[in-house]
Structures are given as C-alpha cells and as structure tokens.
FIDRENRO-825078 format. One line per field, with one value per atom (N, C-alpha, C): residue number from 1; residue in three letters; atom name; x, y, z. Coordinates in nm, 3 decimals, padded with zeros to 5 digits. Atoms other than C-alpha are relative to their C-alpha. Layout:
N
n = c(NUM,...)
res = c(ALA,...)
atom = c(CA,...)
c1 = c(X,...)
c2 = c(Y,...)
c3 = c(Z,...)
END
This chain:
89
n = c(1,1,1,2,2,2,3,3,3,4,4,4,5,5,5,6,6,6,7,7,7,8,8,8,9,9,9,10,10,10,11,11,11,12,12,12,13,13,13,14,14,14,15,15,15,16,16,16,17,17,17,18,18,18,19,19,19,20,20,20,21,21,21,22,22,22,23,23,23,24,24,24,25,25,25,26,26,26,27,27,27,28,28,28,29,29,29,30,30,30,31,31,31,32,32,32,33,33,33,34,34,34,35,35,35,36,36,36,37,37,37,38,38,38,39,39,39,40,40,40,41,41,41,42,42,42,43,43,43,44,44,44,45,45,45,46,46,46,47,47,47,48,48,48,49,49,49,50,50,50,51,51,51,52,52,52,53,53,53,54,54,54,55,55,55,56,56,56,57,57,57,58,58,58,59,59,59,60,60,60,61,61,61,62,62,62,63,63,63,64,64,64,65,65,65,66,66,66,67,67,67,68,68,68,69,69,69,70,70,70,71,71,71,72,72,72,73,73,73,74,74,74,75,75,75,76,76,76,77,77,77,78,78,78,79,79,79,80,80,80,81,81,81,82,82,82,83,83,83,84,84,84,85,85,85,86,86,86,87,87,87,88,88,88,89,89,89)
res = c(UNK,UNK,UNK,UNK,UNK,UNK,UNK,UNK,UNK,UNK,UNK,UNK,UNK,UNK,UNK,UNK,UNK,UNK,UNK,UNK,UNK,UNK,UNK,UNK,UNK,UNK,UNK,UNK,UNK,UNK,UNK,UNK,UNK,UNK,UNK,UNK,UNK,UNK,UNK,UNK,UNK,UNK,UNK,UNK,UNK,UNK,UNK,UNK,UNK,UNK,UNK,UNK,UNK,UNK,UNK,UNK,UNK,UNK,UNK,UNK,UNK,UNK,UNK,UNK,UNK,UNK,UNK,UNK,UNK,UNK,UNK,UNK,UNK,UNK,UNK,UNK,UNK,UNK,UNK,UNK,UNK,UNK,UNK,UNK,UNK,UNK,UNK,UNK,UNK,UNK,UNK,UNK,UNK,UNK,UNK,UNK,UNK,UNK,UNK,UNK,UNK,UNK,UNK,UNK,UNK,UNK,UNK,UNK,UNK,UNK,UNK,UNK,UNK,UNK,UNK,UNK,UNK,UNK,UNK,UNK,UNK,UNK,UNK,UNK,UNK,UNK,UNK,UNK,UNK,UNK,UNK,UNK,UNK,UNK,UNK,UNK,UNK,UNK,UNK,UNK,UNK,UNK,UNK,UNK,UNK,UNK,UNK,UNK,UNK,UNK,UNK,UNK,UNK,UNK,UNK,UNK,UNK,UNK,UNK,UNK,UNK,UNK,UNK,UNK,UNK,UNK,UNK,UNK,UNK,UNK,UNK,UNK,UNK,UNK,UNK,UNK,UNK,UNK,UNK,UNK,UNK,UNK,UNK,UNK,UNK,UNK,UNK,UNK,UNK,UNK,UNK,UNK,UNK,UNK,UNK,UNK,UNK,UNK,UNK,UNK,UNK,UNK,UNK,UNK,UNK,UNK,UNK,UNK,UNK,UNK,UNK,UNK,UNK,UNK,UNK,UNK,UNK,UNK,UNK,UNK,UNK,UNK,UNK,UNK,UNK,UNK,UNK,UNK,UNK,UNK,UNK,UNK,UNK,UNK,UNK,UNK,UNK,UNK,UNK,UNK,UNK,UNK,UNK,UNK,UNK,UNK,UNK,UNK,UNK,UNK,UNK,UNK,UNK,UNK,UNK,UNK,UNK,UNK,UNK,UNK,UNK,UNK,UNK,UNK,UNK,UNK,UNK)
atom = c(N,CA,C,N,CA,C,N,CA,C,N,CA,C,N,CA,C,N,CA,C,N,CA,C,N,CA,C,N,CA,C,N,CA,C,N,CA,C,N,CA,C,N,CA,C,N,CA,C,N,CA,C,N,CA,C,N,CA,C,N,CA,C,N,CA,C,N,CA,C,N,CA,C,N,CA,C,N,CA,C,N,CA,C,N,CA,C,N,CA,C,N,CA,C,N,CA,C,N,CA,C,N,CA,C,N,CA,C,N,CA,C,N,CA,C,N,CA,C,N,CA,C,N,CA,C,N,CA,C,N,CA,C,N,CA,C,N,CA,C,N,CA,C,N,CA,C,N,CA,C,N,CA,C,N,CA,C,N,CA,C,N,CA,C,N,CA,C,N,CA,C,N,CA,C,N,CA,C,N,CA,C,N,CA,C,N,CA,C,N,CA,C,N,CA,C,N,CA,C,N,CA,C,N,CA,C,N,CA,C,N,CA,C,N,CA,C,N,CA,C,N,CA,C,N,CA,C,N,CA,C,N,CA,C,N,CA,C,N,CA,C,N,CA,C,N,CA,C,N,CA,C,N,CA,C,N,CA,C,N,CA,C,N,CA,C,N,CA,C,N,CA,C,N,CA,C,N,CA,C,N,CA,C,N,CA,C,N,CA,C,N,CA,C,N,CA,C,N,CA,C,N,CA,C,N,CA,C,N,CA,C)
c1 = c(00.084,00.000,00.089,-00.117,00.165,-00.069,00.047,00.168,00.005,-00.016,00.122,00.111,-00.134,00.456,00.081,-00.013,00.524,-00.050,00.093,00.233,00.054,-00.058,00.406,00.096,-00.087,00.706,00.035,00.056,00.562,-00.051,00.036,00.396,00.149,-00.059,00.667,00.126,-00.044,00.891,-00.048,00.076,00.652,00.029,-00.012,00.632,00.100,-00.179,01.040,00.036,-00.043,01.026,-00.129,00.107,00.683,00.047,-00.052,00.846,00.070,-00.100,01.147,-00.031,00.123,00.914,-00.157,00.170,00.583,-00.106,00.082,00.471,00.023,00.057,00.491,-00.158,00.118,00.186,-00.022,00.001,00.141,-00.093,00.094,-00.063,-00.052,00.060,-00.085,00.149,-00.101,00.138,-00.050,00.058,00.133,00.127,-00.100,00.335,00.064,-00.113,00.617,-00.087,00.047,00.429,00.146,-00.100,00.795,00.058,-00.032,00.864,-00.044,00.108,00.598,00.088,-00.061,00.898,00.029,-00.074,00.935,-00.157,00.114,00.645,00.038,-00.012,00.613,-00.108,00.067,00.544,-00.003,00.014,00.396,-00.056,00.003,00.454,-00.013,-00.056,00.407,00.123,-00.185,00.786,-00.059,00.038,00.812,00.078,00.009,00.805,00.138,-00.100,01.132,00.101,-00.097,01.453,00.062,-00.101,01.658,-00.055,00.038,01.427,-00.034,00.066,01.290,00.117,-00.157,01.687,00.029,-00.032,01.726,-00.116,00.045,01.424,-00.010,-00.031,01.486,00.079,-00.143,01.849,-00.058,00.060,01.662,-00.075,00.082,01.419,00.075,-00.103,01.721,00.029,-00.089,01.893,-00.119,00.077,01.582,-00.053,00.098,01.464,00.170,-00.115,01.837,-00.002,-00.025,01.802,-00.128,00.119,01.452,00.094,-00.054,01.617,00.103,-00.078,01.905,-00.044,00.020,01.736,-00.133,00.100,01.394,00.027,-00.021,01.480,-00.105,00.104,01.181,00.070,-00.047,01.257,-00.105,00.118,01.017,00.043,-00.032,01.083,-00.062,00.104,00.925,00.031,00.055,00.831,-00.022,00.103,00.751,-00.079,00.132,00.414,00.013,00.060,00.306,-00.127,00.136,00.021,-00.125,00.085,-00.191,00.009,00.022,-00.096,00.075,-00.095,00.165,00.139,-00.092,00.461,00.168,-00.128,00.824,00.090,-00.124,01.123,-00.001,-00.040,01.232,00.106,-00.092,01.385,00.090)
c2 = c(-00.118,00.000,00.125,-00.112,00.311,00.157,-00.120,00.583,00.150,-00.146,00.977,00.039,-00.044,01.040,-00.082,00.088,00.782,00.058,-00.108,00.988,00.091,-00.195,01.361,-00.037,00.016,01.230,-00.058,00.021,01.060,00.104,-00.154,01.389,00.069,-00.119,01.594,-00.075,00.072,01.340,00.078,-00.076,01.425,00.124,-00.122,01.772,00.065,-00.045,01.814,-00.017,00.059,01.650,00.061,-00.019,01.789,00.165,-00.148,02.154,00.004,-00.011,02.077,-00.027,00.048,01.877,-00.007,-00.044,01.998,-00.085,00.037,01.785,-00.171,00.115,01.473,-00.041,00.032,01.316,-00.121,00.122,01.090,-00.057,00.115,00.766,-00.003,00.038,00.692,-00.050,00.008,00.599,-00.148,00.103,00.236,-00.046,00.096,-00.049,-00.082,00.098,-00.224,-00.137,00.153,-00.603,-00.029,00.033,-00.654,-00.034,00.010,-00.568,00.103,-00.085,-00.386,00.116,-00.092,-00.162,00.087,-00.082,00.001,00.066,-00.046,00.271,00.035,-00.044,00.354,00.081,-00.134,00.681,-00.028,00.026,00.555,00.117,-00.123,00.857,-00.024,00.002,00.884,00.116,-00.046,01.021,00.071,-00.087,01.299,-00.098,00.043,01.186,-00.006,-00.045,01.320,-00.118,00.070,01.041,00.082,-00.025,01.276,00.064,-00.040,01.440,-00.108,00.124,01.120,-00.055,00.074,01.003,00.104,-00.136,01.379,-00.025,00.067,01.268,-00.112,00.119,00.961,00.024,-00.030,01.079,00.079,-00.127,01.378,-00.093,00.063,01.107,-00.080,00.123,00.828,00.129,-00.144,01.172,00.022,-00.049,01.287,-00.118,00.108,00.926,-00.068,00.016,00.859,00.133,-00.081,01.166,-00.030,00.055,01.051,-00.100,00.122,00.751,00.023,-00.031,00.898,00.088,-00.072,01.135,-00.008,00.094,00.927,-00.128,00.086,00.624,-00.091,00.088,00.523,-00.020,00.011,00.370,00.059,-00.022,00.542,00.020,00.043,00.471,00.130,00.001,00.651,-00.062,00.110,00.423,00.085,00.008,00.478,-00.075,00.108,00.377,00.086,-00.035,00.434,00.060,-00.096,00.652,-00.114,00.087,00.342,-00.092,00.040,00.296,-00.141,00.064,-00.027,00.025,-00.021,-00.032,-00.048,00.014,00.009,-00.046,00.055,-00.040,00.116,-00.077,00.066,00.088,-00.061,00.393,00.008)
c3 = c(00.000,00.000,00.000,00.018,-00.104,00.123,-00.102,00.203,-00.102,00.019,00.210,-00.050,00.060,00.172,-00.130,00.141,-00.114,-00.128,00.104,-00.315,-00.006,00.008,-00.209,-00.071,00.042,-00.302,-00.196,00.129,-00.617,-00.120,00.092,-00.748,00.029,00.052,-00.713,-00.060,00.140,-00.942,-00.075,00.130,-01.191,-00.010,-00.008,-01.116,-00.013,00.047,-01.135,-00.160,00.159,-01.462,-00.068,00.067,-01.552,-00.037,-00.025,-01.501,-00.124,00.092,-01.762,-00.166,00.160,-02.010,-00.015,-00.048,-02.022,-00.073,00.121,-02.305,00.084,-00.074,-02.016,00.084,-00.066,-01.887,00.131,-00.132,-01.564,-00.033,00.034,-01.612,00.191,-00.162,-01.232,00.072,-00.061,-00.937,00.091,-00.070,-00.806,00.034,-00.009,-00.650,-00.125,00.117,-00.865,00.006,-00.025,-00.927,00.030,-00.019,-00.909,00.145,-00.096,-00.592,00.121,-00.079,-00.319,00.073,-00.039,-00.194,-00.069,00.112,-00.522,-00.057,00.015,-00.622,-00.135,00.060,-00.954,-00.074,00.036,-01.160,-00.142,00.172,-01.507,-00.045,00.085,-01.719,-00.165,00.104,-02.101,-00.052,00.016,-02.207,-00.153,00.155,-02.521,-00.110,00.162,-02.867,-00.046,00.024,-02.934,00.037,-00.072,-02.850,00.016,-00.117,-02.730,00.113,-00.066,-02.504,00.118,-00.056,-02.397,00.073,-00.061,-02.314,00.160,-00.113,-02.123,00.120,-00.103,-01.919,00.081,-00.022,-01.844,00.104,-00.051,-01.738,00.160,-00.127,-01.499,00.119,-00.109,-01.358,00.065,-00.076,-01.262,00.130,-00.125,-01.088,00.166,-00.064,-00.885,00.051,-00.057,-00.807,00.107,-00.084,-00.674,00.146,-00.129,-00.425,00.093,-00.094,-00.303,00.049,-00.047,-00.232,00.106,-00.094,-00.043,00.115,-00.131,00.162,00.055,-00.073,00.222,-00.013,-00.023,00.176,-00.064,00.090,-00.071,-00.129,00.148,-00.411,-00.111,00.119,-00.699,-00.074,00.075,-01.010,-00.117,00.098,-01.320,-00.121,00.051,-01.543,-00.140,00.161,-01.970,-00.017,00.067,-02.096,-00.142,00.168,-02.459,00.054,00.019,-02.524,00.097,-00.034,-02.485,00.150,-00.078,-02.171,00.064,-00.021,-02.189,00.060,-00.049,-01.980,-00.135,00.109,-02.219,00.062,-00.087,-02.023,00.146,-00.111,-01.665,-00.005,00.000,-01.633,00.112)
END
C-alpha cells in the first residue's frame, strides 16, 4: 500500500520532470508487481529520442536523491500513449 509520503514524493517526481518537459503526462502511481517496496510513476515520455533520453536521465537523478534522503525507491516508469509499460527507467 503506497503511504502519504510515497504519493508527495511521487507527485513531485513528476512535477520536477513535468516543469522541464511539459509535453509529459502521468498515467498513475502504483506499487512495482515486481517488488511492493518500489512505487512507480507511469509517465508517457516525449516523442522526441533525445528528449525522452534527457528525461529519463533527470528522472534516474531525482529518483536517486529521493532515495538517499527518504529512503523510498520510486521509479518513473515509460508507458506508450496506450498505456503499456516500455522499459524501466
């Protein structure tokens, strides 16, 4: 079950990366089936590959400092338009 602070921390992912690339969209924020300690932020990623690489890059960065200074893992995640998961960023 993903707490309060899992969600704050979850939106403002997005919101760091939603700031730089405006043309991202959040799908939703759930548990990893992978692994229930890991929350993830399924975003659709811009059109563009190199933009899509530069976010990617921004979300590893910002999901590494959650991690160091809460101690949660959140992930964000590429889906396709339609909503399928692509690879883990």
């Amino acid at each position: 079950m993903i707490n309060f602070k899992q969600r704050e921390l979850s939106q403002m992912l997005f919101d760091r990366l939603k700031t730089r690339f405006p043309e991202l969209e959040m799908i939703d924020v759930v548990e990893s089936p992978e692994n229930p300690d890991s929350i993830w932020v399924n975003v659709v990623m811009p059109d563009d590959e190199d933009r899509e690489m530069e976010a990617r890059k921004m979300a590893s960065e910002i999901s590494a400092d959650i991690l160091m200074d809460f101690g949660y893992h959140i992930l964000a995640i590429p889906e396709s338009r339609a909503g399928r998961s692509l690879t883990v960023a």
